[in-house]
Structure formats: C-alpha cells, structure tokens
Chimera marker file (.cmm) of the C-alpha trace (Angstrom):
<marker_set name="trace">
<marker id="1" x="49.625" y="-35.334" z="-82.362" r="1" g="1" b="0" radius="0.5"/>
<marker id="2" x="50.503" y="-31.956" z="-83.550" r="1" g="1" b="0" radius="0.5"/>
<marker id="3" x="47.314" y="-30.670" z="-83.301" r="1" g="1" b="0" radius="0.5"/>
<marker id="4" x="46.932" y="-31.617" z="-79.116" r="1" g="1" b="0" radius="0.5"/>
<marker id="5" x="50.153" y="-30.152" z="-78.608" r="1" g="1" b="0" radius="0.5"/>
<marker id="6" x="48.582" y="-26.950" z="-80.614" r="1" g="1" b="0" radius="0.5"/>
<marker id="7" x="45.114" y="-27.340" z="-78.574" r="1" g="1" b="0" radius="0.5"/>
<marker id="8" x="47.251" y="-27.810" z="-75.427" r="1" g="1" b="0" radius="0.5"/>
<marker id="9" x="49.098" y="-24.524" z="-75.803" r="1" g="1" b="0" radius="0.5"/>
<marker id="10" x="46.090" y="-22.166" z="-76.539" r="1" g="1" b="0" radius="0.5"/>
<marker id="11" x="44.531" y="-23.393" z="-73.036" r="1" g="1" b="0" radius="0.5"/>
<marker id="12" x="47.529" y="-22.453" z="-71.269" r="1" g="1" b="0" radius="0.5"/>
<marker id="13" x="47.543" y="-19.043" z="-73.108" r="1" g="1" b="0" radius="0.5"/>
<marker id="14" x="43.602" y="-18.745" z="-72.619" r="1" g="1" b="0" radius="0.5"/>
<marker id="15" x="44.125" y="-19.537" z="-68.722" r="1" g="1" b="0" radius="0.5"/>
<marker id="16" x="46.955" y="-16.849" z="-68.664" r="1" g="1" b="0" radius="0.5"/>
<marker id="17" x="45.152" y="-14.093" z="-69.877" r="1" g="1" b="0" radius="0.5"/>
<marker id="18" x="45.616" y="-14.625" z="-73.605" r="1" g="1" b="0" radius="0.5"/>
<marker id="19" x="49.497" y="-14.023" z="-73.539" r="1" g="1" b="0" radius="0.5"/>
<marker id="20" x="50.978" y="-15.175" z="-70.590" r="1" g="1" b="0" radius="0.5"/>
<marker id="21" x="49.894" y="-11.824" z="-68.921" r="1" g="1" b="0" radius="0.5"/>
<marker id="22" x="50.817" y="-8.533" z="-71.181" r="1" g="1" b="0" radius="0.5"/>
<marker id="23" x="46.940" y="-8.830" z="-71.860" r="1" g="1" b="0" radius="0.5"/>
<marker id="24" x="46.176" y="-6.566" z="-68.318" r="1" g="1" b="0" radius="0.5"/>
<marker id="25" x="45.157" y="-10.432" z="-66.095" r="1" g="1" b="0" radius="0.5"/>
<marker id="26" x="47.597" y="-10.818" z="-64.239" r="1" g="1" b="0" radius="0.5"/>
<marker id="27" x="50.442" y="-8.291" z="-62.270" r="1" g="1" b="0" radius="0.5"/>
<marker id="28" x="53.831" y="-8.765" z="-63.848" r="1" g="1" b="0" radius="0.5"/>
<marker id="29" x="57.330" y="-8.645" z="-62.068" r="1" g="1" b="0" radius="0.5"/>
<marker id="30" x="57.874" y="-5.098" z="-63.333" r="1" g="1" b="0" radius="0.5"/>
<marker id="31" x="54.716" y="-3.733" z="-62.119" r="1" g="1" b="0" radius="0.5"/>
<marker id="32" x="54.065" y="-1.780" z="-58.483" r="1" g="1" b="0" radius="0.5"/>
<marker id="33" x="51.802" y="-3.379" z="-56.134" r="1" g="1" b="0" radius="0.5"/>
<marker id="34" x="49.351" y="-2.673" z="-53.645" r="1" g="1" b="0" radius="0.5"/>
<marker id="35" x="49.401" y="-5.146" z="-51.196" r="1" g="1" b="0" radius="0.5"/>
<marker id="36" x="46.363" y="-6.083" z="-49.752" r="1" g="1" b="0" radius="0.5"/>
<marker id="37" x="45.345" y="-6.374" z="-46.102" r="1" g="1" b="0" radius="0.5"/>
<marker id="38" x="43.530" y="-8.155" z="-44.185" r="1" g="1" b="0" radius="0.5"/>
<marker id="39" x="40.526" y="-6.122" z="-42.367" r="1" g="1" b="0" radius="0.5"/>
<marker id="40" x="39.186" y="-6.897" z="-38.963" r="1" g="1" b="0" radius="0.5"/>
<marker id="41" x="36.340" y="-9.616" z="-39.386" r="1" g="1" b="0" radius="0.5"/>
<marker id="42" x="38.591" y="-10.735" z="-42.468" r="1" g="1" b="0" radius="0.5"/>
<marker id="43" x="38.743" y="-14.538" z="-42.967" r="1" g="1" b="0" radius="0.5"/>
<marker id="44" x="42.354" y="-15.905" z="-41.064" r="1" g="1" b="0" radius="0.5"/>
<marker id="45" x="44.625" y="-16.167" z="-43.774" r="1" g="1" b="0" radius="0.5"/>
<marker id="46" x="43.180" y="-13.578" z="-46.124" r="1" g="1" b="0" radius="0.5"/>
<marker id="47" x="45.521" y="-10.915" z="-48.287" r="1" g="1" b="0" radius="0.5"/>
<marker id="48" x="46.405" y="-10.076" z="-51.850" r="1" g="1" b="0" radius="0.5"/>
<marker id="49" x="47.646" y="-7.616" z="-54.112" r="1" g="1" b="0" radius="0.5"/>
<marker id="50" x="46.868" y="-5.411" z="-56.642" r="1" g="1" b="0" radius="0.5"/>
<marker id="51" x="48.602" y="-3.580" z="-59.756" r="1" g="1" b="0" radius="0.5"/>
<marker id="52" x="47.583" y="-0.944" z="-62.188" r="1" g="1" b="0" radius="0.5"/>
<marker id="53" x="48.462" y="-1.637" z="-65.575" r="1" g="1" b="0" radius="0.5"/>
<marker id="54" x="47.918" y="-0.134" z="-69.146" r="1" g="1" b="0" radius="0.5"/>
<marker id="55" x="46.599" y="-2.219" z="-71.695" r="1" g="1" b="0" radius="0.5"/>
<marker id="56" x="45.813" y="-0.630" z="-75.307" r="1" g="1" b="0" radius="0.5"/>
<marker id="57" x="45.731" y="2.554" z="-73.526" r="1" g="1" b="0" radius="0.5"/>
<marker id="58" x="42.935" y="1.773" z="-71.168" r="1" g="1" b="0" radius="0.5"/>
<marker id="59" x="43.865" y="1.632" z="-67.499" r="1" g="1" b="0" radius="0.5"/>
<marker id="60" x="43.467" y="-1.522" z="-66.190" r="1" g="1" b="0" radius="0.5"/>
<marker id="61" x="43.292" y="-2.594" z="-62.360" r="1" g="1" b="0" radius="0.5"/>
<marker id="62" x="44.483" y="-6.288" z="-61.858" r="1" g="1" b="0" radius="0.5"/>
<marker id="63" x="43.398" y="-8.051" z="-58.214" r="1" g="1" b="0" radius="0.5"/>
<marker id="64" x="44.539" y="-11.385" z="-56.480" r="1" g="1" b="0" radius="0.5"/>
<marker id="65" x="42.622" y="-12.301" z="-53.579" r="1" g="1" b="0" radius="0.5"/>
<marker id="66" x="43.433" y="-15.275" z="-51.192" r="1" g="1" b="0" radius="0.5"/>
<marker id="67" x="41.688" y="-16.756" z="-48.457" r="1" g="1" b="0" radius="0.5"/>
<marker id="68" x="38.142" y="-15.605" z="-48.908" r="1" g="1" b="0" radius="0.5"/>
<marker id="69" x="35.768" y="-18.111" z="-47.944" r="1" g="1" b="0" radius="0.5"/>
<marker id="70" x="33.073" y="-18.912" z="-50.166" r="1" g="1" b="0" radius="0.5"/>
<marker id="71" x="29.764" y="-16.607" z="-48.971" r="1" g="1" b="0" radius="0.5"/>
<marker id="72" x="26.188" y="-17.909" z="-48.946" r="1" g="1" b="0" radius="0.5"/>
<marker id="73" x="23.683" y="-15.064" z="-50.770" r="1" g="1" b="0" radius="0.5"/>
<marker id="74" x="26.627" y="-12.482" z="-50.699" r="1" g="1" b="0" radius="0.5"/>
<marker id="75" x="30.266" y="-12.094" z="-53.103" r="1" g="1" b="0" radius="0.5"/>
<marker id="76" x="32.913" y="-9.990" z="-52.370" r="1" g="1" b="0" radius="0.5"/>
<marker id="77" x="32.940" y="-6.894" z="-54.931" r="1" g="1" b="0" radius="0.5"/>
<marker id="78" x="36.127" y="-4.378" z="-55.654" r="1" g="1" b="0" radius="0.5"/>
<marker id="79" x="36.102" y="-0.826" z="-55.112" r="1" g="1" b="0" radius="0.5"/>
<marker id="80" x="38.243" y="1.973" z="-55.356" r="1" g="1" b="0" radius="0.5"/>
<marker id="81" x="37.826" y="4.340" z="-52.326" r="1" g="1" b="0" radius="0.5"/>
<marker id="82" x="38.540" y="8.101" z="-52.004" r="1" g="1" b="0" radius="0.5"/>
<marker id="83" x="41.025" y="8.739" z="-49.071" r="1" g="1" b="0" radius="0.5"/>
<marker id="84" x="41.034" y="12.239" z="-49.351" r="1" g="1" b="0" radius="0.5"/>
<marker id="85" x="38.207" y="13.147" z="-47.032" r="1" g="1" b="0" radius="0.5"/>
<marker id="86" x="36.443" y="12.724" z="-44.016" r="1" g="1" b="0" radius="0.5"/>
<marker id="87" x="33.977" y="10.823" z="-45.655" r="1" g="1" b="0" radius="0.5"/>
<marker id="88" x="35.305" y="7.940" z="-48.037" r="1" g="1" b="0" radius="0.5"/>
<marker id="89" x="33.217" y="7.961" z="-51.624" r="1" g="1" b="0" radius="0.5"/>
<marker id="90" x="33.643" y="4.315" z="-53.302" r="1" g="1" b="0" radius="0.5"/>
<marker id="91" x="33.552" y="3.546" z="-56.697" r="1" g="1" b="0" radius="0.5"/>
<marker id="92" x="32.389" y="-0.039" z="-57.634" r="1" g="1" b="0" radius="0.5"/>
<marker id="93" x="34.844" y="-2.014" z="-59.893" r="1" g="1" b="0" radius="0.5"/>
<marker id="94" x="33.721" y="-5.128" z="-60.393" r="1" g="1" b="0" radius="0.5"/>
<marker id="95" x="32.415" y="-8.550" z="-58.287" r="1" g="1" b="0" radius="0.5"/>
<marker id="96" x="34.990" y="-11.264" z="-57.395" r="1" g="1" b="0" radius="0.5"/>
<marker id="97" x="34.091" y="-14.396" z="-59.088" r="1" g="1" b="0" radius="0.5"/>
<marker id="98" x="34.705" y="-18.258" z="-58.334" r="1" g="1" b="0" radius="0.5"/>
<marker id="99" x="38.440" y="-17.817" z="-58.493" r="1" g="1" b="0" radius="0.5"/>
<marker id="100" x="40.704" y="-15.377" z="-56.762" r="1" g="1" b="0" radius="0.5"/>
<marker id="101" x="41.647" y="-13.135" z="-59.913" r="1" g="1" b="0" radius="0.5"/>
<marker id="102" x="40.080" y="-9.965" z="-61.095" r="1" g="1" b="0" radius="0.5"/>
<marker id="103" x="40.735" y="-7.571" z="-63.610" r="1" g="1" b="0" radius="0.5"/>
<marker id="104" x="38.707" y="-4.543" z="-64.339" r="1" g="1" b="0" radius="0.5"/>
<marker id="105" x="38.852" y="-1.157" z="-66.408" r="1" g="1" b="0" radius="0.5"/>
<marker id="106" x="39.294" y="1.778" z="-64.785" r="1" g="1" b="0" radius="0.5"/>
<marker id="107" x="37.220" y="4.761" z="-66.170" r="1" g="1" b="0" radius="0.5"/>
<marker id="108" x="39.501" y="7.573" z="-67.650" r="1" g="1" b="0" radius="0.5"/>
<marker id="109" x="37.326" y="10.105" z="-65.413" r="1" g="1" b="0" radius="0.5"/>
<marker id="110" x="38.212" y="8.915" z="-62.357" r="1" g="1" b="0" radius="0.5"/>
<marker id="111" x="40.976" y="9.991" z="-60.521" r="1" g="1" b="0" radius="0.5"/>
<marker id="112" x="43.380" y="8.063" z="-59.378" r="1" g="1" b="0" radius="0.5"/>
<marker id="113" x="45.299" y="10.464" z="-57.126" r="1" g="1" b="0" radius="0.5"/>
<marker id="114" x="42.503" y="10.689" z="-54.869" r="1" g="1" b="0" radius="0.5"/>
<marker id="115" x="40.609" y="7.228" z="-55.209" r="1" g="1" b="0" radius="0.5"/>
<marker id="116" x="43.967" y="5.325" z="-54.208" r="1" g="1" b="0" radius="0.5"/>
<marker id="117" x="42.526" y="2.858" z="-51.957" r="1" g="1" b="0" radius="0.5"/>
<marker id="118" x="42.004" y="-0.477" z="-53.022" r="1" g="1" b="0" radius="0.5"/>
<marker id="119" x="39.287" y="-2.058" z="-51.328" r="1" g="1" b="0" radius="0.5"/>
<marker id="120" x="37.514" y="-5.696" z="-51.221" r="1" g="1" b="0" radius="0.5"/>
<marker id="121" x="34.554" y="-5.991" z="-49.429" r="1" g="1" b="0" radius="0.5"/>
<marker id="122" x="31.348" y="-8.617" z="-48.517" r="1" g="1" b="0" radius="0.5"/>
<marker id="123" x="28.259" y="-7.517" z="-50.423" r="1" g="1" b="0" radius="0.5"/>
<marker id="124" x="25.273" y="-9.624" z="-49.269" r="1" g="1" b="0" radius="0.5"/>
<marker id="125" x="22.619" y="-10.140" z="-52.635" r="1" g="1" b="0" radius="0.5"/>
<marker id="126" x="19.995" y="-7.338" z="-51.295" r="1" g="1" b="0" radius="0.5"/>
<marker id="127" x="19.655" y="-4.724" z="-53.868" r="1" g="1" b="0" radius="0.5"/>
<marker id="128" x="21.471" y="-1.967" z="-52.119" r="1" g="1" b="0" radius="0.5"/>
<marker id="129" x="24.384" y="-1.115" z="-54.597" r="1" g="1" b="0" radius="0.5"/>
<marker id="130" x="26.268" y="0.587" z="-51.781" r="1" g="1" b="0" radius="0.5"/>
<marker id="131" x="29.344" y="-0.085" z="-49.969" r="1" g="1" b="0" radius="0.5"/>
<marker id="132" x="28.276" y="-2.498" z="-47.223" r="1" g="1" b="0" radius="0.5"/>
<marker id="133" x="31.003" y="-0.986" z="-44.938" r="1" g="1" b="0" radius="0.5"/>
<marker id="134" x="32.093" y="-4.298" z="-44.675" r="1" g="1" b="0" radius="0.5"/>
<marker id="135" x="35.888" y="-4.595" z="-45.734" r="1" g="1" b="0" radius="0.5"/>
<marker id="136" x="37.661" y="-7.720" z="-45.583" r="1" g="1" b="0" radius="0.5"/>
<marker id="137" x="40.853" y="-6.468" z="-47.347" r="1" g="1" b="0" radius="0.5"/>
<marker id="138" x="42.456" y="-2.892" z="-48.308" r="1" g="1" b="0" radius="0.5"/>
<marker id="139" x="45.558" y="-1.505" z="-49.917" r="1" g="1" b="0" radius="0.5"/>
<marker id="140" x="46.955" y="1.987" z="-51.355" r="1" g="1" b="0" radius="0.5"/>
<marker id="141" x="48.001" y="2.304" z="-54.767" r="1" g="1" b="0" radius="0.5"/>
<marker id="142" x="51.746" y="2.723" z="-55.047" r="1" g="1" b="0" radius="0.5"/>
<link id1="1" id2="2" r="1" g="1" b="0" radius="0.2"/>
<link id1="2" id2="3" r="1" g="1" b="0" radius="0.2"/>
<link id1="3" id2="4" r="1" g="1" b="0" radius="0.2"/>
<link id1="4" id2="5" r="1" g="1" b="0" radius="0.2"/>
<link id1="5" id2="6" r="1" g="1" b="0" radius="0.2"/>
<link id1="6" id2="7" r="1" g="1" b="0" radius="0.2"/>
<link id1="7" id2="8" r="1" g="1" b="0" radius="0.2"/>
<link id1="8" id2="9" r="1" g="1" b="0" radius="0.2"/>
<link id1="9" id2="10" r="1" g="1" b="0" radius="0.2"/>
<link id1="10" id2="11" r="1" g="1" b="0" radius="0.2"/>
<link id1="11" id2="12" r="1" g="1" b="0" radius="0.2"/>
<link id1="12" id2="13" r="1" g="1" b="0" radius="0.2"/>
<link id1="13" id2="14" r="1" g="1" b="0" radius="0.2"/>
<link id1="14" id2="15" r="1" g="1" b="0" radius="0.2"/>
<link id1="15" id2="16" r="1" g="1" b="0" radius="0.2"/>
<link id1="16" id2="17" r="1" g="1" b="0" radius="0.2"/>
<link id1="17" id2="18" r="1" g="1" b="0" radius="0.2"/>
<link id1="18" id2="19" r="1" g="1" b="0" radius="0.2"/>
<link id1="19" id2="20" r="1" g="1" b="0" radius="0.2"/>
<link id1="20" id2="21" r="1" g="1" b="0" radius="0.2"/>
<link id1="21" id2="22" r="1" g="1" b="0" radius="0.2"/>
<link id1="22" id2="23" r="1" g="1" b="0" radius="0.2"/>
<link id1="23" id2="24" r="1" g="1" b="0" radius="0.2"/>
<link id1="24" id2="25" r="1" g="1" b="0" radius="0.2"/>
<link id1="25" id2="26" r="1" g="1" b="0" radius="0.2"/>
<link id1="26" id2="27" r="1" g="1" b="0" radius="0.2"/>
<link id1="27" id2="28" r="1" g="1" b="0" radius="0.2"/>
<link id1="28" id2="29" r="1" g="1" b="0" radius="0.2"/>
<link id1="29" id2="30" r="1" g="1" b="0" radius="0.2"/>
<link id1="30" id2="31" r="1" g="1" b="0" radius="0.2"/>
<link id1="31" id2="32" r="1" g="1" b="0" radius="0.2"/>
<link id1="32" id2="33" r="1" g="1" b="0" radius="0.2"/>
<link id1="33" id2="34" r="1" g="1" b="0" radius="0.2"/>
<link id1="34" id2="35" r="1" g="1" b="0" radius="0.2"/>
<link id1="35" id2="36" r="1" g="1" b="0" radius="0.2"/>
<link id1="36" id2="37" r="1" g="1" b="0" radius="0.2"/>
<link id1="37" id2="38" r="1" g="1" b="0" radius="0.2"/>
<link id1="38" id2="39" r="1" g="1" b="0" radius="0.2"/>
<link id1="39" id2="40" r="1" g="1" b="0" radius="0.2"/>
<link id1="40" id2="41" r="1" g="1" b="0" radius="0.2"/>
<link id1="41" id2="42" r="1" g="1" b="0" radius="0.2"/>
<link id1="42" id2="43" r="1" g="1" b="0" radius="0.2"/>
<link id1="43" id2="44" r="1" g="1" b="0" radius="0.2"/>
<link id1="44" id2="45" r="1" g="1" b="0" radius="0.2"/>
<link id1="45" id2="46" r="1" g="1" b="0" radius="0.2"/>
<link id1="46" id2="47" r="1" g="1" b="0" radius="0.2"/>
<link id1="47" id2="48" r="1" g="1" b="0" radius="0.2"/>
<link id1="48" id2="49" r="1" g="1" b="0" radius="0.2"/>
<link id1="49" id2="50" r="1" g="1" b="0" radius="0.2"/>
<link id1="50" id2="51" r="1" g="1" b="0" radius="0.2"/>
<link id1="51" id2="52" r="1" g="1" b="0" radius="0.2"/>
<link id1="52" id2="53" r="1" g="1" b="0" radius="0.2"/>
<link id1="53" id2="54" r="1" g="1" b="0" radius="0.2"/>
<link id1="54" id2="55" r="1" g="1" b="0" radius="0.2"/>
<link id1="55" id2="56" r="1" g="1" b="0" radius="0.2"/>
<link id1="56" id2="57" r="1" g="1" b="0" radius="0.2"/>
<link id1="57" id2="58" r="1" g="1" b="0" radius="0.2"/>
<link id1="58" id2="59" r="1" g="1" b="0" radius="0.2"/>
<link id1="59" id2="60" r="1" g="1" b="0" radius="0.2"/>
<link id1="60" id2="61" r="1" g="1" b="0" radius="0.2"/>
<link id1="61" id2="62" r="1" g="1" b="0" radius="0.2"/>
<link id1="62" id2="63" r="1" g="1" b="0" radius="0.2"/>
<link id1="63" id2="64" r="1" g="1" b="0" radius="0.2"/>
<link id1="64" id2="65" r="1" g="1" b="0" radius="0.2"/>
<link id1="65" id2="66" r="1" g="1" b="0" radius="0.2"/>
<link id1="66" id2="67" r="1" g="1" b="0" radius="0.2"/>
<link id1="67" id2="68" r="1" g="1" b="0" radius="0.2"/>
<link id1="68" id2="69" r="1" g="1" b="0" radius="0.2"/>
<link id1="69" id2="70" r="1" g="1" b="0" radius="0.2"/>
<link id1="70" id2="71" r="1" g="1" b="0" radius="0.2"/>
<link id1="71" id2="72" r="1" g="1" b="0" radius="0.2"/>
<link id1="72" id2="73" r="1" g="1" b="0" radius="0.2"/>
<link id1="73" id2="74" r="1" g="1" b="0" radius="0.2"/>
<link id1="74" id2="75" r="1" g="1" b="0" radius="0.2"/>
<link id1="75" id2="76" r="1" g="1" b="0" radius="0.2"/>
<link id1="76" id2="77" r="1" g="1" b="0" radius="0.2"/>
<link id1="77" id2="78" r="1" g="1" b="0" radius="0.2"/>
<link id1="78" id2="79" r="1" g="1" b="0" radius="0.2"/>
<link id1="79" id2="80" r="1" g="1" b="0" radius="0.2"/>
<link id1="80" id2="81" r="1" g="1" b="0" radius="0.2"/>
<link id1="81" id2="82" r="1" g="1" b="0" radius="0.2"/>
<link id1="82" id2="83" r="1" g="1" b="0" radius="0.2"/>
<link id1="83" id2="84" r="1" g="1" b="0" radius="0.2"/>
<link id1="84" id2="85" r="1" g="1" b="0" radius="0.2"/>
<link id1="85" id2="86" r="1" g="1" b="0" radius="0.2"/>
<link id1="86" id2="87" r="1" g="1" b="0" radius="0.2"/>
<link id1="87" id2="88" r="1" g="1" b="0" radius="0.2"/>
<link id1="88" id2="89" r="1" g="1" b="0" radius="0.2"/>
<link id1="89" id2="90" r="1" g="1" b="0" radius="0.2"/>
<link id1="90" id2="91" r="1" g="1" b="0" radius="0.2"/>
<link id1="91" id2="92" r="1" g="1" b="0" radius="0.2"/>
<link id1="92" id2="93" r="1" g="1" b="0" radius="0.2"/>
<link id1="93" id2="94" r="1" g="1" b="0" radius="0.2"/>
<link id1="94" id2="95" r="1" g="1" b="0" radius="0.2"/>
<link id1="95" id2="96" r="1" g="1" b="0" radius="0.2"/>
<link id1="96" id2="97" r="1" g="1" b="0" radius="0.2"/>
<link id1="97" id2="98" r="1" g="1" b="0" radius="0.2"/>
<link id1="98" id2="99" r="1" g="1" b="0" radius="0.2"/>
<link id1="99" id2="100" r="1" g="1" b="0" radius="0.2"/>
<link id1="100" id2="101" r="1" g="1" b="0" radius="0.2"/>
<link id1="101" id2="102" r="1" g="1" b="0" radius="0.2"/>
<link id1="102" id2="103" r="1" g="1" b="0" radius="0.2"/>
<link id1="103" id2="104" r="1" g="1" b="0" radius="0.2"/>
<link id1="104" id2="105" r="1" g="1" b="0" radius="0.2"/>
<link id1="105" id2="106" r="1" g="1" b="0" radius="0.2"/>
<link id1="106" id2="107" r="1" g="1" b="0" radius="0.2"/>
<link id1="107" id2="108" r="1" g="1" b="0" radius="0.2"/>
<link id1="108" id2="109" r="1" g="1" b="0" radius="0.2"/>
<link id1="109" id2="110" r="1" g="1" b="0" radius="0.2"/>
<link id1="110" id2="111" r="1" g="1" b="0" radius="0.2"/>
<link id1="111" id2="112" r="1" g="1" b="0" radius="0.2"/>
<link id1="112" id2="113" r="1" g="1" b="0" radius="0.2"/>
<link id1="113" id2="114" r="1" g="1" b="0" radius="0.2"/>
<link id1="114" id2="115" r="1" g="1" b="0" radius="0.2"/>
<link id1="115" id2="116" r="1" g="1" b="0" radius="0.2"/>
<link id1="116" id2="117" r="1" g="1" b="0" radius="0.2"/>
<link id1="117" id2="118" r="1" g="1" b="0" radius="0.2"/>
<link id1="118" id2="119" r="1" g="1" b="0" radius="0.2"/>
<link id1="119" id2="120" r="1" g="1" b="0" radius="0.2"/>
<link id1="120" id2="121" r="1" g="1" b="0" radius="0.2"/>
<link id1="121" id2="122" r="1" g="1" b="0" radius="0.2"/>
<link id1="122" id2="123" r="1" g="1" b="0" radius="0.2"/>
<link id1="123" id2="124" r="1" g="1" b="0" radius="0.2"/>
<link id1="124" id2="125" r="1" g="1" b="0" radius="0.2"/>
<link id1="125" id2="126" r="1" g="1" b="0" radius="0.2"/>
<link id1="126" id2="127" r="1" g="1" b="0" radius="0.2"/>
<link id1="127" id2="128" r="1" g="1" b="0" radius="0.2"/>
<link id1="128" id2="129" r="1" g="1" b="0" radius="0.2"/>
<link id1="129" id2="130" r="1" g="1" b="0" radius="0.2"/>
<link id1="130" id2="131" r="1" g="1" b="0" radius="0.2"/>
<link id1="131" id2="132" r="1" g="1" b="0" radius="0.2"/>
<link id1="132" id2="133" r="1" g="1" b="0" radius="0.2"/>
<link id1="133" id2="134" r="1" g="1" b="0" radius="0.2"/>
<link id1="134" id2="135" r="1" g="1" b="0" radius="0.2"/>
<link id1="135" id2="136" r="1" g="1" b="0" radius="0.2"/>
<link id1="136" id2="137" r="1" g="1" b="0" radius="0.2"/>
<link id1="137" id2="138" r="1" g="1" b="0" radius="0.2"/>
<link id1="138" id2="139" r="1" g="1" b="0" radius="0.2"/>
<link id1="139" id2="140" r="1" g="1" b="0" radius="0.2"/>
<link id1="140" id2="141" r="1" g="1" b="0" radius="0.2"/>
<link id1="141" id2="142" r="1" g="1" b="0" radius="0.2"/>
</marker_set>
C-alpha cells in the first residue's frame, strides 16, 4: 500500500515538472507574464501566456498554448522575435509538442531587451528552417 501511495506521488511530481513547478515547467503566481494573442488566421479560441524564469542560473522561457488545432505535416514552433527594427529577426526556441506546454532555454547571448516578442507560429514539415510568417499567437515580454 505504501509503496502505490509512494509511486502515486512521483507521477504527480513527474507531470508537474519534477517539483510542482520551481523546476522552470510551468509559470508560477509570482512570475510576470506575457500574454499571448491570438493572430489573424489564428484558430477561434486560441491564446496563452508566457513567463521567463531562472532555473540553476539558466534562463528559462515557459509557454502555455490553448486552442491550437492539431496540424497535418506542419507543428507550431516558438520563437523569440526582434522588435527593434524594420525588419523582425526570429530566433527559433523550440517545437510545440502533443500538449499545450513548452519550456525552453534561452541562450545567454541573446538579448532579451531587443528579442521581446514572443511568438508561436505554423511551420509546415518542408525543410525551410525559417519563420513561415505565419503567426497564430504573439506577446511582449513584461
């Protein structure tokens, strides 16, 4: 008996990130979000948010995206866009899986003061590692 109620308790702790959260999966109460928007051509009911937390001194960006519609040959990838110029650069973060939840490291080098935009997009499987320039949801960094 003991030992289910032990076996029980880990999965919780595995589906919670390890520790119920201070291990950089999910946003907690005290940390700022981004909310993210639904984009024109965005699925109806789409949005999420995102936080930046630091986890064993590594900047970590945690996502939660709701409402995207499951995509044949394509997924739905994270970026981090520069809003500073004319021309936005993006930097790829990481590709949504099955569930809603993503969290990714953010590279020390890149700076946050200028790429402040939180962006999902639709990425269709065809080699090109570019932005498709199709956004379906978009926030700035608090």
């Amino acid at each position: 008996m003991l030992a289910a109620v032990a076996a029980a308790e880990i999965a919780v702790l595995v589906r919670r990130g390890g520790d119920g959260g201070a291990g950089g999966t999910v946003c907690r109460g005290q940390d700022a979000r981004a909310r993210l928007e639904a984009m024109p051509g965005a699925p109806r009911g789409a949005g999420g948010y995102a936080c930046l937390r630091s986890v064993n001194g590594e900047r970590r960006l945690v996502m939660h995206a709701e409402g995207l519609a499951v995509q044949r040959g394509a997924d739905y990838e994270a970026w981090l866009l520069d809003g500073s110029g004319p021309a936005a650069r993006a930097e790829a973060l990481g590709v949504l899986g099955k569930g809603p939840d993503l969290s990714v490291i953010v590279p020390a080098s890149l700076d946050l003061s200028r790429y402040s935009i939180v962006d999902i997009s639709a990425e269709a499987h065809d080699g090109d590692a570019t932005h498709s320039g199709r956004s379906v949801l978009r926030g700035r960094l608090p």
